[in-house]
C-alpha positions as CSV (number, residue, x, y, z in Angstrom):
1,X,-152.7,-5.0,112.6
2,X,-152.9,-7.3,115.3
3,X,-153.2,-5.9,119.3
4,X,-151.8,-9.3,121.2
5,X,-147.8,-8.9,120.8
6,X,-145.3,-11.8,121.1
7,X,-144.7,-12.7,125.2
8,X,-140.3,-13.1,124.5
9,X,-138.0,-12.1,122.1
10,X,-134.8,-14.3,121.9
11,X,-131.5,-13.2,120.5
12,X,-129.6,-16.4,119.3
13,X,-125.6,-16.6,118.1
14,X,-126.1,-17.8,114.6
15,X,-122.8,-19.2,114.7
16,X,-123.0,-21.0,117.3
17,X,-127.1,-21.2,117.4
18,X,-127.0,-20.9,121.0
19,X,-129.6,-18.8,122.3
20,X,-127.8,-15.1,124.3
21,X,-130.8,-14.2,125.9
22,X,-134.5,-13.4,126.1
23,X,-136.1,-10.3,126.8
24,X,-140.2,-9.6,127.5
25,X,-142.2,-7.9,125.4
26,X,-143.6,-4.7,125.9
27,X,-147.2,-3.6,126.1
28,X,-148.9,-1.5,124.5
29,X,-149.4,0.3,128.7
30,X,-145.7,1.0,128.6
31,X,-145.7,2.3,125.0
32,X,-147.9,5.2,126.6
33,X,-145.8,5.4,129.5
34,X,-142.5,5.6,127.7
35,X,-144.3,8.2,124.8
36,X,-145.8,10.3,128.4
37,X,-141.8,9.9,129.7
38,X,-141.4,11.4,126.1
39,X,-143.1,14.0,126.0
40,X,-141.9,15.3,129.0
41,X,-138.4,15.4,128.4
42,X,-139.4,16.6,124.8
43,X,-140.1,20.3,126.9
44,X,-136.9,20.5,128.8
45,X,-134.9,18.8,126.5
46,X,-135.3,21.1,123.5
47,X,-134.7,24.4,125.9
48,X,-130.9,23.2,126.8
49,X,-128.2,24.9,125.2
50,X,-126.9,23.4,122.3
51,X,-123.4,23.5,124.0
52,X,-124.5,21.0,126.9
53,X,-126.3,19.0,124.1
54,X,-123.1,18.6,122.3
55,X,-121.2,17.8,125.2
56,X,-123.4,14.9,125.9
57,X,-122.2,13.8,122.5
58,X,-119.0,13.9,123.5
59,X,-119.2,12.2,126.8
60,X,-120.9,9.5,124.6
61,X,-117.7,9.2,121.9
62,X,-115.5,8.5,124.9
63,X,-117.8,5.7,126.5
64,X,-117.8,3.8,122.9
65,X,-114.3,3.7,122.9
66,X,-113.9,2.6,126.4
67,X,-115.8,0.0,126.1
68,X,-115.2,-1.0,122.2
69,X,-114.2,-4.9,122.9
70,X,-117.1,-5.2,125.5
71,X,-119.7,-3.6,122.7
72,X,-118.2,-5.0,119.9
73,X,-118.5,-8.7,121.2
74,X,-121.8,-8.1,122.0
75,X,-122.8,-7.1,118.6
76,X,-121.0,-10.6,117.4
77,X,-123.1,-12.5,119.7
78,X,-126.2,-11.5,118.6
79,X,-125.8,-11.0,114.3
80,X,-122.6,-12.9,113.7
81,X,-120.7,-9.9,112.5
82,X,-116.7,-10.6,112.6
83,X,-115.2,-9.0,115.5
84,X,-113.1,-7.0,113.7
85,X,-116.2,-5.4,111.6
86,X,-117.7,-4.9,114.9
87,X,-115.1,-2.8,116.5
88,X,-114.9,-0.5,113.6
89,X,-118.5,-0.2,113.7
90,X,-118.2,1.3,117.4
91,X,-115.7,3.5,116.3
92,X,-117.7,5.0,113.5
93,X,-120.3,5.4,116.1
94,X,-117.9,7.6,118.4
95,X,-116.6,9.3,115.4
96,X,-120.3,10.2,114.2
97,X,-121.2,12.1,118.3
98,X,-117.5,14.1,117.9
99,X,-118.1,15.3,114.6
100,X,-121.8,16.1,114.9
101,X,-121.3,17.8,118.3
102,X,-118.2,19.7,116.7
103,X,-120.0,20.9,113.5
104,X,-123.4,20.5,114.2
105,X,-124.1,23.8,116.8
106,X,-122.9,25.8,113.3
107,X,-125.3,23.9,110.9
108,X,-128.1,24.7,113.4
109,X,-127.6,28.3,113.9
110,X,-130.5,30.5,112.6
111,X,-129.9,32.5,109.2
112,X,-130.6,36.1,108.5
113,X,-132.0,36.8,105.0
114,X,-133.0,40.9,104.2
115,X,-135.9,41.6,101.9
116,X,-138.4,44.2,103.0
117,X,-138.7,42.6,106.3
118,X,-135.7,41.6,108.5
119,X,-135.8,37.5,108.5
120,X,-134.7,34.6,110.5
121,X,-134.8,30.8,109.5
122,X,-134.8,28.7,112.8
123,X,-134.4,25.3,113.0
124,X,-136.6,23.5,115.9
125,X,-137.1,20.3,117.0
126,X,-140.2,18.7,116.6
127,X,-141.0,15.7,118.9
128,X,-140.3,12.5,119.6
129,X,-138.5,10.9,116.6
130,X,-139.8,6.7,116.7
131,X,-136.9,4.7,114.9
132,X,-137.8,1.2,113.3
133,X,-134.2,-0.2,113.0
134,X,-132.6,-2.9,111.5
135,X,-130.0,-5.9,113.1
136,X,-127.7,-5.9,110.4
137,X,-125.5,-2.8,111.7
138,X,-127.5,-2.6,115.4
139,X,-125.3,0.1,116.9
140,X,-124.2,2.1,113.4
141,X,-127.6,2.4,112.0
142,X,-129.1,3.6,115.2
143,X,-126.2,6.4,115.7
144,X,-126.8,7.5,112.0
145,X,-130.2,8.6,112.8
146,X,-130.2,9.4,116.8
147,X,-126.9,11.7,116.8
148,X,-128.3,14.5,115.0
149,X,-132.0,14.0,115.4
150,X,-130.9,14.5,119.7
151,X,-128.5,17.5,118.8
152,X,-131.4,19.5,117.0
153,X,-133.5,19.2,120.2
154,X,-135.4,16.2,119.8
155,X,-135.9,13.2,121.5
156,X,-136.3,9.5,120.5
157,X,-137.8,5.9,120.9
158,X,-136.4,3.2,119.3
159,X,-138.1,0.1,118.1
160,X,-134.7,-2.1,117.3
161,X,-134.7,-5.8,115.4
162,X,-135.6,-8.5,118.2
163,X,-132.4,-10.6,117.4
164,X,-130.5,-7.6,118.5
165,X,-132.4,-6.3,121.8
166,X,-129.4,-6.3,124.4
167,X,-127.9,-4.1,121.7
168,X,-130.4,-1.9,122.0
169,X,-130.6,-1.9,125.7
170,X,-126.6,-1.4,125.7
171,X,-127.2,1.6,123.6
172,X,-129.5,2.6,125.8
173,X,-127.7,2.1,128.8
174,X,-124.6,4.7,127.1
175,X,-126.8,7.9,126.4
176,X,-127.8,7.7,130.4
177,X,-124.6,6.9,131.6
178,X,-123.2,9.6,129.3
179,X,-125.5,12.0,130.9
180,X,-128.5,12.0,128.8
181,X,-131.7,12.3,130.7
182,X,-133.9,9.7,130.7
183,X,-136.6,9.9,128.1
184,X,-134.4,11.2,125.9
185,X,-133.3,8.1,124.2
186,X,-135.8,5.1,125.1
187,X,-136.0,1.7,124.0
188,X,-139.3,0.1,122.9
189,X,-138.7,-3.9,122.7
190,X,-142.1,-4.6,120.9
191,X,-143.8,-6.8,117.5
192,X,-144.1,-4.9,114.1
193,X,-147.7,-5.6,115.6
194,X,-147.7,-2.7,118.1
195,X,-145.5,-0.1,115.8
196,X,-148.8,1.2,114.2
197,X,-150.2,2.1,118.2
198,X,-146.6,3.8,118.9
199,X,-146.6,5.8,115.4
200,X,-150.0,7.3,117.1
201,X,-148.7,8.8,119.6
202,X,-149.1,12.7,119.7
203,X,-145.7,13.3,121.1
204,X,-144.1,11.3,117.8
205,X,-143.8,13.4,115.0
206,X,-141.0,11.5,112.7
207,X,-140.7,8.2,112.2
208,X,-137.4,7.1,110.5
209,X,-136.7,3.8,109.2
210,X,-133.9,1.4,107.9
211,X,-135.2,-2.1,106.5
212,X,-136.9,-3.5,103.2
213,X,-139.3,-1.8,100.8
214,X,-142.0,-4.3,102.1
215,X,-141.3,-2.7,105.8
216,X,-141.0,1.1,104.6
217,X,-143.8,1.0,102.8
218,X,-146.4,0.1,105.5
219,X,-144.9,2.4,108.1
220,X,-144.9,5.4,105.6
221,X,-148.5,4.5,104.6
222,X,-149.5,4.2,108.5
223,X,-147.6,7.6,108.9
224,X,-148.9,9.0,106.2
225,X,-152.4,8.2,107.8
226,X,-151.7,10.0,110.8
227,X,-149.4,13.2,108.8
228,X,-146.0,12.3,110.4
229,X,-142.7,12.8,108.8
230,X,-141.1,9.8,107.5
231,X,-137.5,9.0,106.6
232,X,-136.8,5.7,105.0
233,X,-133.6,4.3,103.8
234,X,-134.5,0.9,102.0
235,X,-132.8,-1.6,100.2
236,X,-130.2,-2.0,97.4
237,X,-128.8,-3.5,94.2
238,X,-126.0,-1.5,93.8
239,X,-123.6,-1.6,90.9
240,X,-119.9,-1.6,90.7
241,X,-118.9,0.0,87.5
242,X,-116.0,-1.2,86.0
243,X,-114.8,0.8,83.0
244,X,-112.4,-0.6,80.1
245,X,-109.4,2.1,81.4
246,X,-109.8,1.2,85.0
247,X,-107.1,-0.6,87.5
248,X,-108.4,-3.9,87.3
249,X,-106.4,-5.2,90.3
250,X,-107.9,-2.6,92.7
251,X,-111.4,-2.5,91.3
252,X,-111.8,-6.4,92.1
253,X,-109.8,-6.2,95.0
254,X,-112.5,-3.1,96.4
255,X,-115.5,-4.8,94.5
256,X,-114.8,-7.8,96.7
257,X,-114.3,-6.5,99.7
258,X,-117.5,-3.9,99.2
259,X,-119.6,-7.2,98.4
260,X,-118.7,-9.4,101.4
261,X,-117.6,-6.9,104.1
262,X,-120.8,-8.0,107.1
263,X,-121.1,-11.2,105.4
264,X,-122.7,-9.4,102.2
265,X,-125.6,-7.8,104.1
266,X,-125.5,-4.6,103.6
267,X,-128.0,-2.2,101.6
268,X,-124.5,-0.4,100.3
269,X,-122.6,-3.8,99.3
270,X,-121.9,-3.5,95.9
271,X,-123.8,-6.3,94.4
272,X,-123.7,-6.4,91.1
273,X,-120.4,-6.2,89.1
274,X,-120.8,-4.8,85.4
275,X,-117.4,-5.1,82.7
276,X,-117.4,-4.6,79.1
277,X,-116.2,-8.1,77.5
278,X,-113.3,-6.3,76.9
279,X,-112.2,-6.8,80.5
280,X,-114.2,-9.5,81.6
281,X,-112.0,-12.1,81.5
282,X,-109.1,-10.1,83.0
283,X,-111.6,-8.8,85.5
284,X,-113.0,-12.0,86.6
285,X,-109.9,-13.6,87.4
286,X,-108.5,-11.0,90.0
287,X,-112.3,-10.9,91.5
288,X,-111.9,-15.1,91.5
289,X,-108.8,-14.5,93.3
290,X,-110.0,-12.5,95.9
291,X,-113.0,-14.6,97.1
292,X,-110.4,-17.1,97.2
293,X,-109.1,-15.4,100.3
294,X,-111.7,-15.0,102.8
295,X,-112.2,-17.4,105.5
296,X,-115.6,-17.6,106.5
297,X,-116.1,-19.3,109.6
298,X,-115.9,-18.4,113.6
299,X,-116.5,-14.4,114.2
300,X,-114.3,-14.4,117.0
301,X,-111.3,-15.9,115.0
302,X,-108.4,-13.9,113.8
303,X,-107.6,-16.7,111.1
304,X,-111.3,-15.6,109.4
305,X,-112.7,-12.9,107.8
306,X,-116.4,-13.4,107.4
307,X,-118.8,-14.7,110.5
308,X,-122.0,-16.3,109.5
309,X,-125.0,-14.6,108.1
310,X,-127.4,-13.7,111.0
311,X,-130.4,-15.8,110.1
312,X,-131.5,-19.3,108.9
313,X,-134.1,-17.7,106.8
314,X,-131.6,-15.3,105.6
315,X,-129.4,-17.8,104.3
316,X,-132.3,-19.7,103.4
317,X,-133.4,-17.0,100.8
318,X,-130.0,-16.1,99.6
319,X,-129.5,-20.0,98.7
320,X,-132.5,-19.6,96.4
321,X,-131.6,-16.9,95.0
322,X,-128.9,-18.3,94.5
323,X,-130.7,-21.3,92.7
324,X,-133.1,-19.7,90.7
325,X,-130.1,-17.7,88.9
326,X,-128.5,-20.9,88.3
327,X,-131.5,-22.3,86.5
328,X,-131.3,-19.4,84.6
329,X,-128.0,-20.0,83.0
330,X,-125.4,-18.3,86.1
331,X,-122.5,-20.9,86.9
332,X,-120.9,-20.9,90.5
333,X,-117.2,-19.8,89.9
334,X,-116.2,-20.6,93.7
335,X,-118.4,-21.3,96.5
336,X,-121.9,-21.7,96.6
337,X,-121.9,-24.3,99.8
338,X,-124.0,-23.1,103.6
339,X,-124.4,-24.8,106.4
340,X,-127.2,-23.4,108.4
341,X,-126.1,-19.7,108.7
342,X,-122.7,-20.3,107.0
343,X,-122.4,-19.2,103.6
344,X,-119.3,-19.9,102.0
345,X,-118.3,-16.7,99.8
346,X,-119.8,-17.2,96.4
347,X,-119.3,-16.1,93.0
348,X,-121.5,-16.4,90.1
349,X,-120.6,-15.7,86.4
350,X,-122.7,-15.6,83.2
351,X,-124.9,-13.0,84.9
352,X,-128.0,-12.0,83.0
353,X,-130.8,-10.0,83.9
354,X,-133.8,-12.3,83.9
355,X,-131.8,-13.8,87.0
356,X,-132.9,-12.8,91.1
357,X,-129.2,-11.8,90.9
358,X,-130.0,-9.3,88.8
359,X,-133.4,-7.6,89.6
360,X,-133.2,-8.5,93.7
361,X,-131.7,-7.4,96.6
362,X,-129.1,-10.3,97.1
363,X,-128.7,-10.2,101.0
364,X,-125.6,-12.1,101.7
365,X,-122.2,-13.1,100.7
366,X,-123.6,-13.8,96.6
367,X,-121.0,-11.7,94.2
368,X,-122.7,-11.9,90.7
369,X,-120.2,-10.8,87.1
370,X,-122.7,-9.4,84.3
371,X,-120.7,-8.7,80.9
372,X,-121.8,-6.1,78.3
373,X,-120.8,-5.2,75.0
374,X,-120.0,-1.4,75.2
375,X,-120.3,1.3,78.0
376,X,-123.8,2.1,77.2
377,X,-125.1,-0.9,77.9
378,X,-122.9,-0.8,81.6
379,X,-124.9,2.8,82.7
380,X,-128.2,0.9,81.1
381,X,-127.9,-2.1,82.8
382,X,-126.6,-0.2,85.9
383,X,-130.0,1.7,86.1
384,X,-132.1,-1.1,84.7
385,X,-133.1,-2.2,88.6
386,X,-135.9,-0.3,90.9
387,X,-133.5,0.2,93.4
388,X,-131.5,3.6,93.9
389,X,-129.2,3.8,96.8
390,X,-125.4,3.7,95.7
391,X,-122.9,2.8,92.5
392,X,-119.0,2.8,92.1
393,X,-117.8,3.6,89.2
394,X,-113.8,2.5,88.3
395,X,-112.0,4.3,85.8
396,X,-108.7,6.2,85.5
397,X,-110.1,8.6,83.5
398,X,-111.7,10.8,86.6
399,X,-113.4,13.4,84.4
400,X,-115.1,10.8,82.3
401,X,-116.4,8.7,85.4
402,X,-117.6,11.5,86.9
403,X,-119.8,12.5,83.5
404,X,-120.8,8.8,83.6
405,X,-121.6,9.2,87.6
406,X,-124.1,11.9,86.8
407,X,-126.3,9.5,84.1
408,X,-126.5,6.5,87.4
409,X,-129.5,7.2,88.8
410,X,-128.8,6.4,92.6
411,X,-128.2,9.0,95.8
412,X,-124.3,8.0,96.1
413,X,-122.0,7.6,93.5
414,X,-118.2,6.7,94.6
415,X,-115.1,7.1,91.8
416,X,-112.6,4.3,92.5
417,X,-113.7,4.0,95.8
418,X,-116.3,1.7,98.3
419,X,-119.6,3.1,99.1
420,X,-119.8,4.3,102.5
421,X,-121.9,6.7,104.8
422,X,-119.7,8.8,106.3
423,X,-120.6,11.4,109.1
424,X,-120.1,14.4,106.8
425,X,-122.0,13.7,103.9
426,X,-126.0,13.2,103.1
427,X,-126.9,9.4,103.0
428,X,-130.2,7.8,101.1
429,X,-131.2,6.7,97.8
430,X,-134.3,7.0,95.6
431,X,-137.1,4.5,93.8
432,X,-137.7,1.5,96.1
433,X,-134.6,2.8,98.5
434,X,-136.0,5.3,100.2
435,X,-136.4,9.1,100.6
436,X,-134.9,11.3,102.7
437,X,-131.2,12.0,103.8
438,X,-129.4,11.1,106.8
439,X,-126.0,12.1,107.9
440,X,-124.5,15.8,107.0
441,X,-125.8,19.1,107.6
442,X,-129.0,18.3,105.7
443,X,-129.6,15.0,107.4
444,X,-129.0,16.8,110.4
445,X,-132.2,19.0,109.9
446,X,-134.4,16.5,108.3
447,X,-136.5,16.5,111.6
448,X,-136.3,20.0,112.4
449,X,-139.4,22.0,112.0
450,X,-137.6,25.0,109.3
451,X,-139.2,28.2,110.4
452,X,-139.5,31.5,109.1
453,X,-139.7,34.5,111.4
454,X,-140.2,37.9,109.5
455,X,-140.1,41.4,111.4
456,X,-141.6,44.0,109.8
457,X,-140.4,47.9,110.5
């Protein structure tokens, strides 16, 4: 890896293409200094009660919904996500520090288990936690991870996306004012080229990360180098399900919305849409109907529903993507025009899977129709990518989607419903999306050192 790091780091309004603002870049002199600030708080933090903990948490819930528009704008300002998207993202933040300061104190308590000795199973903090986070969800996906990792006793630094650095400084700016000390959550605005020098530091003993398979698996082979814990939630080709008995009206209406909801950019979208061609044509019709509807445009409007994808070379990608599958045989059913970071809502039909469609992550607002002759061939083709991270199945038959949920090999499976994290429940995939859980009791302890203490006599 390279030691010189980039001098500024500018975060641009892709609507608009206006540059927000431009922040230094760290060196690799305060990387020490904040991993020393680390370590230090590492030692007091961990000894406060879990009680005071948790009522940081809540102190933090309220200041996200104070200042929802304020955050929320910001957030639209620097990755184009609608406004309205944006809000609710704040508000699943504030949801996520009430329920995990709530709940989590009883997940964390120490267990008893009798056998000839008289046992305890602790659950201790470990370190500094070093985040690598993603822009597409800059305040959600760094909540997902900090709220529970902070609640168990440990602290954090976070190395967010450059395009979204006064989100990450906002963030930052909340777990103070919410009464946080300082070194407990730290932000580390540097290059991908100074993560390796961060991952080395002896106070950092987890490293969790949200982004692409590329991304996960160099900072899970650096910290395997160095034995550090590694959580990685990667990318996703997830399949929507549709079964011959299902409501066809609401599973288009859902897959839509699922595909398109943050301008399609999201490892959860449902991205690929599997019928039997005893439905298809039924099925494609309501889904045609739907991407009718959404206005893509200004973020800040009421009259749209989609803002911009966040990138040039995002929408860059997507476009060929987009291409190659059409050279392939895939015909554009609505859509398929951009204008530098606006990408009309598209839908593709005559899906196969020799396409990028099929056997990519498709990153943006690209909805793709694959038709197969019997219900086999849906689960086949379902698992027939290297990506594992969630599936819907539709079906009003709930006993038989649920048997057809357990052949999809993936680490969420939703019945007539959108994939979603939610607070309560474990979140991650397998194959090329990652290992690990966040969210939930057991994402709440996946950097806790698990210790056994036995007493004998």
């Amino acid at each position: 890896m390279s030691t010189t790091p980039e001098l500024v780091f500018q975060t641009v309004n892709p609507y608009t293409g206006e540059v927000v603002e431009s922040y230094p870049v760290m060196n690799r002199r305060d990387i020490v200094e904040r991993s020393e600030r680390a370590e230090k708080m590492f030692a007091y933090w961990r000894q406060q009660p879990m009680e005071d903990r948790a009522r940081c948490f809540l102190n933090l819930s309220t200041l996200l919904r104070e200042n929802t528009d304020k955050l929320a704008l910001l957030i639209t300002r620097e990755m184009g996500k609608h406004i309205s998207e944006a809000r609710a993202e704040i508000e699943k933040c504030a949801w996520t520090c009430a329920y995990f300061a709530k709940e989590g104190p009883a997940m964390l308590a120490e267990i008893s288990v009798i056998t000839e000795y008289s046992n305890k199973i602790v659950f201790d903090p470990i370190g500094a936690v070093l985040a690598v986070m993603p822009w597409n969800f800059p305040f959600w996906q760094v909540f997902r991870y900090a709220v529970p990792a902070l609640l168990a006793g440990n602290v954090t630094m976070l190395k967010h996306a450059p395009t979204v650095c006064g989100c990450a400084l906002a963030i930052e700016a909340l777990f103070r004012k919410a009464g946080f000390p300082e070194g407990v959550f730290q932000v580390l605005i540097i290059g991908v080229s100074d993560v390796e020098f961060a991952i080395r530091q002896p106070i950092v003993q987890g490293i969790t990360l949200t982004g692409s398979e590329t991304a996960g698996s160099k900072v899970a082979s650096i910290a395997g180098r160095y034995i550090k814990k590694t959580v990685l939630e990667l990318g996703g080709s997830d399949p929507i399900v549709v079964l011959d008995d299902a409501d066809i009206g609401k599973a288009a209406k859902v897959a839509v919305q699922s595909r398109m909801m943050n301008a399609g950019q999201s490892c959860i979208c449902g991205k690929r849409f599997l019928v039997t061609r005893h439905i298809a044509d039924d099925f494609t019709a309501a889904v045609l109907e739907e991407v009718k509807k959404i206005g893509q445009g200004d973020p800040l409007s009421q009259h749209t529903q989609m803002g911009p994808m966040a990138r040039i070379d995002l929408a860059d990608n997507l476009e060929r993507q987009m291409r190659r599958s059409i050279e392939r045989g895939a015909a554009i059913a609505w859509g398929g025009q951009r204008s530098g970071c606006n990408f009309q809502p598209t839908l593709l039909l005559n899906g196969q899977a020799n396409m990028p469609v099929f056997n990519e992550e498709t990153f943006g607002p690209l909805a793709s129709i694959f038709v197969s002759r019997t219900e086999n061939e849906l689960i086949k083709r379902a698992n027939s990518t290297n990506y594992g991270l969630g599936a819907s199945i539709w079906s009003k038959d709930t006993e038989h989607a649920v048997q057809v949920a357990r052949k999809i090999e993936a680490g969420a499976v939703f019945i007539n419903a959108m994939v979603k994290s939610d607070p309560r429940l474990p979140f991650g995939g397998i194959k090329l999306s990652g290992y690990g859980r966040e969210l939930s009791e057991i994402g709440l302890k996946e950097f806790c050192n698990i210790k056994t203490i036995s007493v004998a006599g």
